[in-house]
N, CA, C and O of each residue as an XYZ file, in Angstrom:
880
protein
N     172.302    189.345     85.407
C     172.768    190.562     84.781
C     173.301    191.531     85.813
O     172.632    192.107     86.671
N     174.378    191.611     85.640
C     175.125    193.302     86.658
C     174.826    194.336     86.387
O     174.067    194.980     85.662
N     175.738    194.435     87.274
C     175.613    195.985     86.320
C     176.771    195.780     85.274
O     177.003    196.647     84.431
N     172.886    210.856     80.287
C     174.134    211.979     80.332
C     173.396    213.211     80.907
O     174.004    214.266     81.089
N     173.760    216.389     81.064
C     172.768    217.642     82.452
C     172.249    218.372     81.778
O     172.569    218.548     80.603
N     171.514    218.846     82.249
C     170.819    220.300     81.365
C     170.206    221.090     82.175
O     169.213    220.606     82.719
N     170.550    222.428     82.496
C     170.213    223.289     82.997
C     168.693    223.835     82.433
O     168.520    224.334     81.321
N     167.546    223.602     83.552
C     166.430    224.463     82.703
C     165.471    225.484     83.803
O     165.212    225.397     85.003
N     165.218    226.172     83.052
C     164.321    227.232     83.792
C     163.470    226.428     84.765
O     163.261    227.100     85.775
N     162.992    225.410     84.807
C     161.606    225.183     85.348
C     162.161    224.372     86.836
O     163.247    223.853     87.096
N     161.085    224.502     87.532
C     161.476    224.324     89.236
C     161.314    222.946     89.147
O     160.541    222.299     88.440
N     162.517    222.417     90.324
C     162.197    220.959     89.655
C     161.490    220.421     90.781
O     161.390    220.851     91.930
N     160.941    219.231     90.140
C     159.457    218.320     90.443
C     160.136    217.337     91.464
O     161.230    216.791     91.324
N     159.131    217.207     92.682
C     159.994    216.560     93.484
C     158.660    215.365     93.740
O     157.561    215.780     94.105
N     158.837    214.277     93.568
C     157.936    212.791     93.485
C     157.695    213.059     95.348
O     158.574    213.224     96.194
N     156.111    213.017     95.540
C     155.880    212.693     96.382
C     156.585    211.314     97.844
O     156.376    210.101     97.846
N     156.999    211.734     98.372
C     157.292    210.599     99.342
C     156.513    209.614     99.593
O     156.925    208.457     99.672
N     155.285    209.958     99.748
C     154.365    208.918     99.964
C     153.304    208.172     98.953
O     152.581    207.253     99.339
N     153.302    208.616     97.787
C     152.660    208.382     96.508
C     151.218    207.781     96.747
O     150.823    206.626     96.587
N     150.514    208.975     97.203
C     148.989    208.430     97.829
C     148.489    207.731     96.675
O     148.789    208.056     95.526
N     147.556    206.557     97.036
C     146.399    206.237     96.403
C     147.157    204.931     95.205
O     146.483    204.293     94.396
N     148.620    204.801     95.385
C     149.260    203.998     94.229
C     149.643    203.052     94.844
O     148.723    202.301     94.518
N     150.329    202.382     95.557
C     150.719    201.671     96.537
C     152.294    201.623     96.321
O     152.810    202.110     95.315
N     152.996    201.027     97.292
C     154.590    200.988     96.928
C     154.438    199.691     96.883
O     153.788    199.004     97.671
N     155.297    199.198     95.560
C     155.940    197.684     95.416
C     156.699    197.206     94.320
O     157.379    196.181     94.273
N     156.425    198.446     93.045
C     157.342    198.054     92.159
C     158.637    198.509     92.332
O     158.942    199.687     92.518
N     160.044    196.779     92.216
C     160.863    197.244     92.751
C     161.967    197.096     91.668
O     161.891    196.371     90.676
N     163.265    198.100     92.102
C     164.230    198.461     91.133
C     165.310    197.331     91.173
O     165.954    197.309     92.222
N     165.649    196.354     90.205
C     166.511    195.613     90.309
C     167.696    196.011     89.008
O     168.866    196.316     89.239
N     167.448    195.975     88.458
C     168.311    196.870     87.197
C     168.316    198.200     86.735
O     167.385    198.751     86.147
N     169.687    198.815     87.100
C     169.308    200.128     86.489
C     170.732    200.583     85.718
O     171.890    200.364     86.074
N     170.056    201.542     84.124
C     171.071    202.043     83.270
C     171.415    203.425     83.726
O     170.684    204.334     84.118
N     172.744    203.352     83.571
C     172.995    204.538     83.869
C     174.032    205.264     82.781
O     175.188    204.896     82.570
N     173.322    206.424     82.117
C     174.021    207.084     81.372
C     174.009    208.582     81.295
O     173.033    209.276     81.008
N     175.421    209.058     81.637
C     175.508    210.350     82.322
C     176.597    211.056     81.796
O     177.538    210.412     81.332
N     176.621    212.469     81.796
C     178.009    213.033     81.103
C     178.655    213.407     82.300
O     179.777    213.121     82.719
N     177.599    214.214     82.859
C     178.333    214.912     83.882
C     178.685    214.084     85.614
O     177.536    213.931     86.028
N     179.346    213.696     86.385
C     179.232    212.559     87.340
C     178.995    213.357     88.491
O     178.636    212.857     89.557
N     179.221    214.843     88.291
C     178.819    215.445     89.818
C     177.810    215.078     90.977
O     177.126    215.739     90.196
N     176.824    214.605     92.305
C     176.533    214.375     92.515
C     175.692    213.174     92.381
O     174.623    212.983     92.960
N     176.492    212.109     91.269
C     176.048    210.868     91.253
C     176.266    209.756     92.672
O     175.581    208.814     93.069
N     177.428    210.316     93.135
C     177.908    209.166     93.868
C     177.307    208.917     95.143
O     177.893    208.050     95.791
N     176.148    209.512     95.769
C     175.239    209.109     97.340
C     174.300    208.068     96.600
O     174.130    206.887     96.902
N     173.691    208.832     95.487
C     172.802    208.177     94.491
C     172.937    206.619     94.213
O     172.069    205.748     94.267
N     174.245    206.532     93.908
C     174.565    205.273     93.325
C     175.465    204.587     94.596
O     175.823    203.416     94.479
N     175.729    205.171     95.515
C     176.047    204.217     96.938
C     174.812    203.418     97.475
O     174.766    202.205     97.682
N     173.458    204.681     97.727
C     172.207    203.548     97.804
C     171.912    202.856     96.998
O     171.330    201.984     97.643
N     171.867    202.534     95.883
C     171.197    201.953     94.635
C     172.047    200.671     95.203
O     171.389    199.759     95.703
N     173.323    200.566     95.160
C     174.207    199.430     95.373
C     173.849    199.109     96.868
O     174.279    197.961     96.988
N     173.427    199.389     97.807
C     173.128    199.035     99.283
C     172.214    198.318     99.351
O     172.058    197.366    100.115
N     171.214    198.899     98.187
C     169.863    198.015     97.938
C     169.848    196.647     96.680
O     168.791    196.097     96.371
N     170.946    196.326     96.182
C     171.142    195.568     95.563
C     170.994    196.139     94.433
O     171.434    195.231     93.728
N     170.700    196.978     93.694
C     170.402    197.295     92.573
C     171.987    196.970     91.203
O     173.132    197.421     91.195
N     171.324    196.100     90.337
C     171.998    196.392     89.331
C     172.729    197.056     88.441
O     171.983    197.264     87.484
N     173.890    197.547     88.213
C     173.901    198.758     87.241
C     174.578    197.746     85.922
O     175.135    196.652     85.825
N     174.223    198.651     85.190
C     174.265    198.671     83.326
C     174.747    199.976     82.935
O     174.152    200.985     83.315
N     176.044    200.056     82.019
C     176.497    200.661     81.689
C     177.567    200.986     80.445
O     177.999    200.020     79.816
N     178.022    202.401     80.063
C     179.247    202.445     79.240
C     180.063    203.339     79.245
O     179.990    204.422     79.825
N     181.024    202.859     78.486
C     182.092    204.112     78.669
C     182.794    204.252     79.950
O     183.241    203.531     80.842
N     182.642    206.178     79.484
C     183.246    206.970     80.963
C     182.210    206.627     82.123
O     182.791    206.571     83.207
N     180.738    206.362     82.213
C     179.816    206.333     83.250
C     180.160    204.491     83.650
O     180.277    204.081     84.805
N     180.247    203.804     82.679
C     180.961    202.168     83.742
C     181.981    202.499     84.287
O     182.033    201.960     85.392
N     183.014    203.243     84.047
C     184.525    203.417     84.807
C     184.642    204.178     86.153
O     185.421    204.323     87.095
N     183.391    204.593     85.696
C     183.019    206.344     86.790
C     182.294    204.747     88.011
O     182.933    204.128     88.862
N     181.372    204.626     87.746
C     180.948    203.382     88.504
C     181.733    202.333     89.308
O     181.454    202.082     90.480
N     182.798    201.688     88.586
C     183.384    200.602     88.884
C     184.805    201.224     89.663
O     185.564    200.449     90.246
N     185.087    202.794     89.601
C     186.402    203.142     90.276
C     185.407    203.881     91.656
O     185.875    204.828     92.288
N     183.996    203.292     91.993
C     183.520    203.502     93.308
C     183.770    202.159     94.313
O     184.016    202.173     95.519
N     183.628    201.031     93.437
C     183.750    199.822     94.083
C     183.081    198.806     93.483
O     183.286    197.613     93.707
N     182.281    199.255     92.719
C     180.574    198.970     92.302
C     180.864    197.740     90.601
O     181.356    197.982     89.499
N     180.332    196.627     91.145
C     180.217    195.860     89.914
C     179.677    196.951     88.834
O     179.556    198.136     89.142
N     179.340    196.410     87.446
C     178.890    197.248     86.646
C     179.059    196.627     85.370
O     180.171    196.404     84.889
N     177.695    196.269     84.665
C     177.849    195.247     83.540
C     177.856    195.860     82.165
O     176.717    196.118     81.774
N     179.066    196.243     81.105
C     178.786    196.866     79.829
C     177.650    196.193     79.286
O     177.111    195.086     79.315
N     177.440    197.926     78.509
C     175.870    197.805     77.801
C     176.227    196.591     76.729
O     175.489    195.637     76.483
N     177.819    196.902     76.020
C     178.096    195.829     74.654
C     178.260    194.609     75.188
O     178.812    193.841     74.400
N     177.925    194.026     76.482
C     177.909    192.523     77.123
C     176.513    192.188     76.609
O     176.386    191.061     76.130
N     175.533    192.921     76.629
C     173.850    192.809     76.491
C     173.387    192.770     74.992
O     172.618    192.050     74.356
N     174.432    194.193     74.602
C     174.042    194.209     72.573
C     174.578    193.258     71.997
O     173.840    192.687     71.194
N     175.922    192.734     72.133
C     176.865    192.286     71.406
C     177.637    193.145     70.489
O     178.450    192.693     69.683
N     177.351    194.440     70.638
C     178.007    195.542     69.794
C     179.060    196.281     70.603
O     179.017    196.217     71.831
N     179.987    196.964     69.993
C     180.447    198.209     70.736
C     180.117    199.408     70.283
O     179.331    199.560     69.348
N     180.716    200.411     70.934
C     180.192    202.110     70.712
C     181.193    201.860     69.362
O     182.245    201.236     69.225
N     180.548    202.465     68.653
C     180.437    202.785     67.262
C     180.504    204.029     66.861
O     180.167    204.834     67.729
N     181.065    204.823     65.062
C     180.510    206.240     65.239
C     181.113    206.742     65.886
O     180.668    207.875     66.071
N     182.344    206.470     66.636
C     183.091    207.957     66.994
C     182.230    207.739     68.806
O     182.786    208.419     69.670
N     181.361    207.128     69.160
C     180.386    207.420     70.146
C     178.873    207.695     70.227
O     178.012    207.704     71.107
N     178.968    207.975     68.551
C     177.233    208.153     68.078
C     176.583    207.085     68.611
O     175.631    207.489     69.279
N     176.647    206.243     68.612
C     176.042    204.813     68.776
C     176.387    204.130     69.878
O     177.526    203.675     69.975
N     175.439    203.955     70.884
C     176.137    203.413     71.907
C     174.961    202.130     72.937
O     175.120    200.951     73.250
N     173.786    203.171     73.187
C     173.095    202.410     73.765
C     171.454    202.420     72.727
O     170.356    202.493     73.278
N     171.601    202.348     71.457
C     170.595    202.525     70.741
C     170.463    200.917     69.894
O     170.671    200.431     68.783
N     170.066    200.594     70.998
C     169.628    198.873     70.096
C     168.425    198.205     71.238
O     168.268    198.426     72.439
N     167.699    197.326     70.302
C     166.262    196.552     70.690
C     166.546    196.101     72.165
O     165.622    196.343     72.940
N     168.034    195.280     72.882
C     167.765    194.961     73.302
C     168.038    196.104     74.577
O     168.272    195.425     75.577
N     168.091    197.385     74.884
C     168.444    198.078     75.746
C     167.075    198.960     75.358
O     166.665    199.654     76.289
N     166.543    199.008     74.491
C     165.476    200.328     74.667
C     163.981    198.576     74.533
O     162.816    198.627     74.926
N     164.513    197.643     74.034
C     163.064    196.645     74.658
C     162.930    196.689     76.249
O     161.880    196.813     76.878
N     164.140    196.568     76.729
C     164.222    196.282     78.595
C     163.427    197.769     78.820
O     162.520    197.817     79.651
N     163.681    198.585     78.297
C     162.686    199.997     79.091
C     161.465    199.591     78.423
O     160.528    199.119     79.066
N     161.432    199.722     77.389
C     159.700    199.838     76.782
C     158.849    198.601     76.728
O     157.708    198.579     76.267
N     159.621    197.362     77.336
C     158.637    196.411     77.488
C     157.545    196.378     79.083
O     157.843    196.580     80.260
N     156.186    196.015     78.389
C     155.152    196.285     79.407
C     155.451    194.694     79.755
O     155.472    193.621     79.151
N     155.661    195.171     81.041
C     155.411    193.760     82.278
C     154.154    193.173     82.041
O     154.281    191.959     81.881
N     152.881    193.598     81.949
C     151.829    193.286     82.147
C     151.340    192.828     80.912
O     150.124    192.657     80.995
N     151.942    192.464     79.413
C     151.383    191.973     78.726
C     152.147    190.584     78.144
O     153.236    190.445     77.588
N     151.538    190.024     78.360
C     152.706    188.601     78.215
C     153.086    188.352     76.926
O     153.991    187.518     76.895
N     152.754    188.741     75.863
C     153.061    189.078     74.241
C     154.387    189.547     74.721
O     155.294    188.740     74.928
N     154.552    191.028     74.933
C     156.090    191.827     75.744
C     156.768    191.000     76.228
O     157.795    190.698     75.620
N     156.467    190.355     77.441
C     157.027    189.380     78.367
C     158.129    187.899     77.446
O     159.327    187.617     77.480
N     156.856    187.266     76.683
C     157.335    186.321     75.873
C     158.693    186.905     74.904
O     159.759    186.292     74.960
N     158.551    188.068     74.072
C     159.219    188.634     73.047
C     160.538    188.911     73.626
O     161.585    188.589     73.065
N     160.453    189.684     75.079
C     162.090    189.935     76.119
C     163.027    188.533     76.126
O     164.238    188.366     75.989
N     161.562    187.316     76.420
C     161.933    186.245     77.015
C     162.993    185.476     75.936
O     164.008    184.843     76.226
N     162.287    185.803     74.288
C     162.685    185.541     73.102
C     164.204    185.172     72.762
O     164.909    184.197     72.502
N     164.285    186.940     72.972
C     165.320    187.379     72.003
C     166.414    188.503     73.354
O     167.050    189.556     73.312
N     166.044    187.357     74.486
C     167.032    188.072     75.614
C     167.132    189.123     76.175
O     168.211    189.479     76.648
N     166.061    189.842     76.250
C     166.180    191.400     76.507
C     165.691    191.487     77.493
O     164.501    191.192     77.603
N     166.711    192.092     78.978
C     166.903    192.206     79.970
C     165.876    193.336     81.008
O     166.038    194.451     80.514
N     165.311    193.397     81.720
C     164.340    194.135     82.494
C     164.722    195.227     82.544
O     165.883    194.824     82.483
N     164.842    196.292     82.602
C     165.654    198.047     83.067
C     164.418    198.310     83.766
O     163.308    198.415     83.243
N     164.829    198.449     85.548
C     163.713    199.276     85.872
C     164.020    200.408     86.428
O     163.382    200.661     87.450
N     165.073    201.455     85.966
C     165.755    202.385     86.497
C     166.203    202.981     85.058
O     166.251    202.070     84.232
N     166.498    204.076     84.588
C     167.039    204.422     83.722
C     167.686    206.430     84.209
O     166.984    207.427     84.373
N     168.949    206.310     84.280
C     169.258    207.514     85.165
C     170.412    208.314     83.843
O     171.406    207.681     83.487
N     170.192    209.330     83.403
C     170.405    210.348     82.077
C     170.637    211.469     82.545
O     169.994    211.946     83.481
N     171.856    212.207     81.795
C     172.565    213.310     82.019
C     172.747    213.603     80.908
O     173.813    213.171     80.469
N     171.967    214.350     80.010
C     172.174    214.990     78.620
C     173.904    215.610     78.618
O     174.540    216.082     79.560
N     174.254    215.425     77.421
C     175.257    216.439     76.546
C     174.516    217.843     76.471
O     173.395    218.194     76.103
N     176.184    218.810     77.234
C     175.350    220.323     77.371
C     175.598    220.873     76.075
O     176.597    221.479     75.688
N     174.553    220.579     75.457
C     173.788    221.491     74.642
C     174.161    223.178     74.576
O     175.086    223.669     73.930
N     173.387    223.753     75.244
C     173.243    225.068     75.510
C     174.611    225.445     76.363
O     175.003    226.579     76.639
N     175.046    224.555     76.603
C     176.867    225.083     77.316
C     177.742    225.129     76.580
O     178.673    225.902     76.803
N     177.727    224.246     75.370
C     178.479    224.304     74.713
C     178.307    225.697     73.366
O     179.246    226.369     72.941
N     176.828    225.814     72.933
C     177.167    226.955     72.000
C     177.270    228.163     72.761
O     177.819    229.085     72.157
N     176.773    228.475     74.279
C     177.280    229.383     74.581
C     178.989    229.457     75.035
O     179.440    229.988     76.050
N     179.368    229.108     74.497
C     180.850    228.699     74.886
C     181.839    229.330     73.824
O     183.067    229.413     73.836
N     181.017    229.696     73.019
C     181.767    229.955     71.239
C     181.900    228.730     70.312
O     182.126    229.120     69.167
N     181.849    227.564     70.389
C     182.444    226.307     70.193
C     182.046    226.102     68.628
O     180.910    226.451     68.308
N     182.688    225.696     67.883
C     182.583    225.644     66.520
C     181.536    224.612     66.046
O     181.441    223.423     66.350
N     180.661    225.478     65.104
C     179.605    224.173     64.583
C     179.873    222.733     64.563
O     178.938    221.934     64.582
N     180.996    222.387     64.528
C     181.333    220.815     64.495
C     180.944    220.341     66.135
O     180.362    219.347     66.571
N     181.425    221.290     66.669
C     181.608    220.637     68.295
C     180.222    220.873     68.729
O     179.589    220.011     69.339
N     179.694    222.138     68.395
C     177.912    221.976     68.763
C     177.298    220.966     68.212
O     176.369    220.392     68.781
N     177.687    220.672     67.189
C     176.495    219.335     66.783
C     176.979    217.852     67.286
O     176.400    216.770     67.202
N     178.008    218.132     67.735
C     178.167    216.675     68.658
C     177.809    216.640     69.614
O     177.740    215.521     70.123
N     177.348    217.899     70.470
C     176.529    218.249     71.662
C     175.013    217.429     71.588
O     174.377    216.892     72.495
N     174.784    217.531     70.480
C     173.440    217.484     70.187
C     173.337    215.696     70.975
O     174.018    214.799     70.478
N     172.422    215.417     72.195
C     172.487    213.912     72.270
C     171.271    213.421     71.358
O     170.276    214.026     70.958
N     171.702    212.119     71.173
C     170.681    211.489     70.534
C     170.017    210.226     71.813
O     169.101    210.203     72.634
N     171.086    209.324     71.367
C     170.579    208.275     72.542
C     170.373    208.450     74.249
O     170.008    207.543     74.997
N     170.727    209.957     74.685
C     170.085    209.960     75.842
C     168.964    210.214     75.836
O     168.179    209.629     76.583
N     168.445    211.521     74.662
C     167.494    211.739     74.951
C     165.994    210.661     74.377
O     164.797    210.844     74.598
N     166.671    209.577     73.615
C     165.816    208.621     73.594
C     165.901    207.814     74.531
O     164.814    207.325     74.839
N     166.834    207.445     75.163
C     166.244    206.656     76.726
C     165.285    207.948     77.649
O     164.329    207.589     78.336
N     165.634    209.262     77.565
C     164.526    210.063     78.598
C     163.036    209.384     78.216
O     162.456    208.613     78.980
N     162.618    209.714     77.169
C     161.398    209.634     76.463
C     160.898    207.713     76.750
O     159.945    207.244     77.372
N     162.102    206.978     75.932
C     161.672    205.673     76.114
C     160.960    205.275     77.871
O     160.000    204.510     77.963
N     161.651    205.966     79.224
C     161.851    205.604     80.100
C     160.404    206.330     80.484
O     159.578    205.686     81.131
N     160.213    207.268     80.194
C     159.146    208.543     80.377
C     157.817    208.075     79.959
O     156.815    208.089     80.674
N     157.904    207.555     78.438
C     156.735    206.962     78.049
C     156.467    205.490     78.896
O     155.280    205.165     78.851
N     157.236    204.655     79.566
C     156.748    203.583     80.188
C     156.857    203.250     81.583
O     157.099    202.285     82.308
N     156.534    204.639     81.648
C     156.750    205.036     83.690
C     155.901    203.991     84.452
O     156.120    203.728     85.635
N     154.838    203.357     83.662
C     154.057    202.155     84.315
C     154.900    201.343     84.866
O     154.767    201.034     86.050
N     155.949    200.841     84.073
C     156.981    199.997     84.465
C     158.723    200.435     85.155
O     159.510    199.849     85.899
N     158.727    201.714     84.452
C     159.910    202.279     84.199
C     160.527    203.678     85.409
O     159.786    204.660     85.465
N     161.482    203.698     86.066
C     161.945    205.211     86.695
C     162.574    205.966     85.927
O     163.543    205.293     85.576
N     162.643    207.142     85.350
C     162.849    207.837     84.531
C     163.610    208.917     85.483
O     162.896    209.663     86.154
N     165.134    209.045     85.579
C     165.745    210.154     86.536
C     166.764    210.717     85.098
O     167.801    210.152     84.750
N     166.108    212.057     84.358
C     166.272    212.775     83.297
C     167.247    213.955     83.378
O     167.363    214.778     82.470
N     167.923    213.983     84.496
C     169.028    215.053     85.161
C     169.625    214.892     86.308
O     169.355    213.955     87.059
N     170.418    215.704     86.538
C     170.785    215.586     88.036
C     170.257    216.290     89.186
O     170.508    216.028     90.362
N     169.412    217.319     88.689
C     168.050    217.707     89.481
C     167.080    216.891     90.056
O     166.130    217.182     90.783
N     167.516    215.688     89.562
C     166.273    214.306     89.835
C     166.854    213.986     90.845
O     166.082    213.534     91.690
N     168.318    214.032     91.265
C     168.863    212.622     92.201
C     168.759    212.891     93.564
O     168.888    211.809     94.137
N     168.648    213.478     94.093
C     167.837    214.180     95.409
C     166.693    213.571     95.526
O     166.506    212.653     96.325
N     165.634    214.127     94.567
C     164.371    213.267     94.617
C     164.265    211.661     94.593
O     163.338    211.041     95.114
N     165.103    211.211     94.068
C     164.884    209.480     94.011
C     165.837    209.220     94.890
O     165.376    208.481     95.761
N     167.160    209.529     95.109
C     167.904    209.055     96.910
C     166.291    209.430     97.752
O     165.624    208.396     97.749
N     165.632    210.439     98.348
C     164.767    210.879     99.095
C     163.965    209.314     98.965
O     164.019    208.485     99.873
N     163.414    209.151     97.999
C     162.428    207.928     98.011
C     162.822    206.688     98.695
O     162.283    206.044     99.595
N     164.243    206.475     97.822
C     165.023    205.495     98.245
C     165.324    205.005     99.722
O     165.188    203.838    100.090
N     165.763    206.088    100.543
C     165.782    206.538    101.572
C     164.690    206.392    102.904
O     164.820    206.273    104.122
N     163.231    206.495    101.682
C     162.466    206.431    103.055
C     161.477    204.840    102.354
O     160.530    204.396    103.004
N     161.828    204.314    101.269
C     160.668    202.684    100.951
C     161.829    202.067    100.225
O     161.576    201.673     99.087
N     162.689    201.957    100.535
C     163.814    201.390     99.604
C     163.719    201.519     98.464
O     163.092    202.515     98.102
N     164.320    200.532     97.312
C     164.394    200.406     96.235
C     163.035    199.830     95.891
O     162.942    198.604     95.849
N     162.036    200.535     95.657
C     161.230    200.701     95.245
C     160.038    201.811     95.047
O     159.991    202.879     95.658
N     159.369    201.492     94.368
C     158.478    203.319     93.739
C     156.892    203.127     93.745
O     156.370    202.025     93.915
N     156.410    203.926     93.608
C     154.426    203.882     93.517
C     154.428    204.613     92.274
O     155.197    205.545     92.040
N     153.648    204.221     91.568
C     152.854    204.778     90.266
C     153.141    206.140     90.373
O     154.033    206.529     89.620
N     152.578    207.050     91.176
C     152.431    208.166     91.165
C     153.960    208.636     91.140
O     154.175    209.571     90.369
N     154.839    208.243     91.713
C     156.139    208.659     92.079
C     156.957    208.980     90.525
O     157.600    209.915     90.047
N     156.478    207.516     90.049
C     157.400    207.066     88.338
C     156.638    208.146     87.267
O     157.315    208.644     86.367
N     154.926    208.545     87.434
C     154.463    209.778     86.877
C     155.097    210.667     86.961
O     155.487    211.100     85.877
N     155.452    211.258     87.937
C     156.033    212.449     88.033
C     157.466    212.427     87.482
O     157.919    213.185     86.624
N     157.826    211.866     87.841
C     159.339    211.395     87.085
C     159.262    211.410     85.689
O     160.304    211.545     85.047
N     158.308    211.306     85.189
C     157.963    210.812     83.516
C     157.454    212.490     83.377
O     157.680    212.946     82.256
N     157.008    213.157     84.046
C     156.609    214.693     83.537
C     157.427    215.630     83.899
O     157.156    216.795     83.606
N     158.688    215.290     84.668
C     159.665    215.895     85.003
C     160.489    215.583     83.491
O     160.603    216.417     82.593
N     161.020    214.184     83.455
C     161.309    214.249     81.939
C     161.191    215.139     80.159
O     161.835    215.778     79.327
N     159.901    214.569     80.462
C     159.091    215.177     79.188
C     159.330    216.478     79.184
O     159.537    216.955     78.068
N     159.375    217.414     80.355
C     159.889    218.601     80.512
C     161.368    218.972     79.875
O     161.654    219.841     79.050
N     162.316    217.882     80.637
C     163.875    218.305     80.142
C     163.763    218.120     79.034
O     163.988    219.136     78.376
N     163.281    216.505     77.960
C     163.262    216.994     76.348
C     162.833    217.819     75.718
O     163.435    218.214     74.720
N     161.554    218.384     76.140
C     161.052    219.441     75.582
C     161.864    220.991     75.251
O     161.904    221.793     74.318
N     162.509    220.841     76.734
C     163.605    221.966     76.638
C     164.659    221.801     76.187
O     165.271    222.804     75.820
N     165.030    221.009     76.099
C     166.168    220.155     75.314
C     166.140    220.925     73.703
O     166.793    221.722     73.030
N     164.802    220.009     73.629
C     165.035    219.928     72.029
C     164.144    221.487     71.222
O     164.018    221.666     70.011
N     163.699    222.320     72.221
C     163.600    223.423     71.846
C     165.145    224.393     71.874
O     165.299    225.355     71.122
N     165.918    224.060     72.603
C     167.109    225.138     72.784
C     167.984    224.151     71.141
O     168.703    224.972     70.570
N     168.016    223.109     70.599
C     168.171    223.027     69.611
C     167.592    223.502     68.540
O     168.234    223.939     67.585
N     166.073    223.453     68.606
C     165.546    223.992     67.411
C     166.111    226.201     67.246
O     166.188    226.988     66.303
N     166.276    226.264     68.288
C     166.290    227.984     68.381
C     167.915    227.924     67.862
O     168.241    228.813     67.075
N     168.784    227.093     68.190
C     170.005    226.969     67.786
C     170.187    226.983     66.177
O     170.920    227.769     65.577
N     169.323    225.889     65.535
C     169.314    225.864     63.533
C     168.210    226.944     63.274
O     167.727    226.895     62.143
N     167.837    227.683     63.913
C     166.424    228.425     63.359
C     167.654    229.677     63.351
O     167.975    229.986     62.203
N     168.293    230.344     64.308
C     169.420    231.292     64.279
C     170.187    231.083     63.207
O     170.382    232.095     62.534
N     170.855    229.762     62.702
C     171.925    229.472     61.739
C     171.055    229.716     60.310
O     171.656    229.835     59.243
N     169.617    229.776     60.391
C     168.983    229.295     58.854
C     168.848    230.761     57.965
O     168.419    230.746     56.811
């Protein structure tokens, strides 16, 4: 197998370098990448490719990828689908959210991937639709509610909830912190590292999906 931002109040969480007490060894061989904004992707994704890492992708973020140099395998090579919906639909199928949420460690999971083809993701790197940029912008209810992401912010969460297995980089506030890691144990992470990453997350949806709710609570 080859190979979306959100601005929020809160200071961002930077994963220990050394991830005491977890050990380093789980390592990154596949990673999705789905992003709106591409600003400071590209050191990010020069190491990822130095270290062999896989990318998985669509759209504007495979083109953004592949006009670096960088192989890069569409997500609809893996679904058998294409983006659908105008774009609604893109990376929201079993076999792209099984590769995040399947537990390595239970061979039930293991067997079921093994099944029905569903590929490992141990990287999952997300750049929300601006939300809050766009209604402060004036932008007409049609265009705010296409703001609204769906399938990124279910890979944050999918990736967040299975940080056992999973790297969860939920902005571009993250990519500093995981080049840094990268940088000093290669392509690979400690428990503690992928925690924090997973509560750095949980953070951006939270804020996420509160600056939506304050958005229909104003309109109601």
């Amino acid at each position: 197998m080859n190979n979306r931002n959100i601005q929020t109040s809160q200071a961002t969480t930077r994963p220990s370098l050394t991830g005491e007490g977890s050990g380093v060894g789980l390592p990154i061989k596949t990673a999705l990448v789905s992003v709106f904004h591409k600003d400071g992707l590209e050191d990010l994704l020069k190491k990822l490719n130095e270290e062999g890492v896989k990318f998985l992708s669509t759209g504007g973020t495979q083109s953004f990828i592949e006009s670096l140099g960088y192989e890069c395998q569409k997500v609809e090579e893996v679904t058998t689908y294409p983006s659908i919906l105008g774009g609604r639909v893109k990376t929201l199928h079993p076999k792209i959210f099984g590769g995040i949420l399947g537990r390595r460690e239970l061979e039930g999971d293991r067997a079921q991937m093994a099944q029905y083809e569903i590929p490992e993701i141990d990287l999952v790197i997300v750049d929300l639709y601006p939300f809050e940029q766009t209604v402060a912008s004036g932008a007409s209810e049609a265009d705010i509610i296409e703001k609204i992401d769906i399938g990124g912010i279910s890979l944050i969460r999918a990736g967040a909830k299975n940080f056992n297995d999973v790297v969860i980089i939920p902005s571009k506030e993250q990519y500093r912190p995981l080049l840094d890691i990268l940088n000093a144990q290669g392509a690979q992470t400690t428990l503690a590292q992928r925690r924090q990453f997973a509560a750095a997350a949980f953070g951006v949806s939270s804020h996420y999906d509160t600056a939506i709710h304050d958005w229909f609570t104003r309109k109601c």
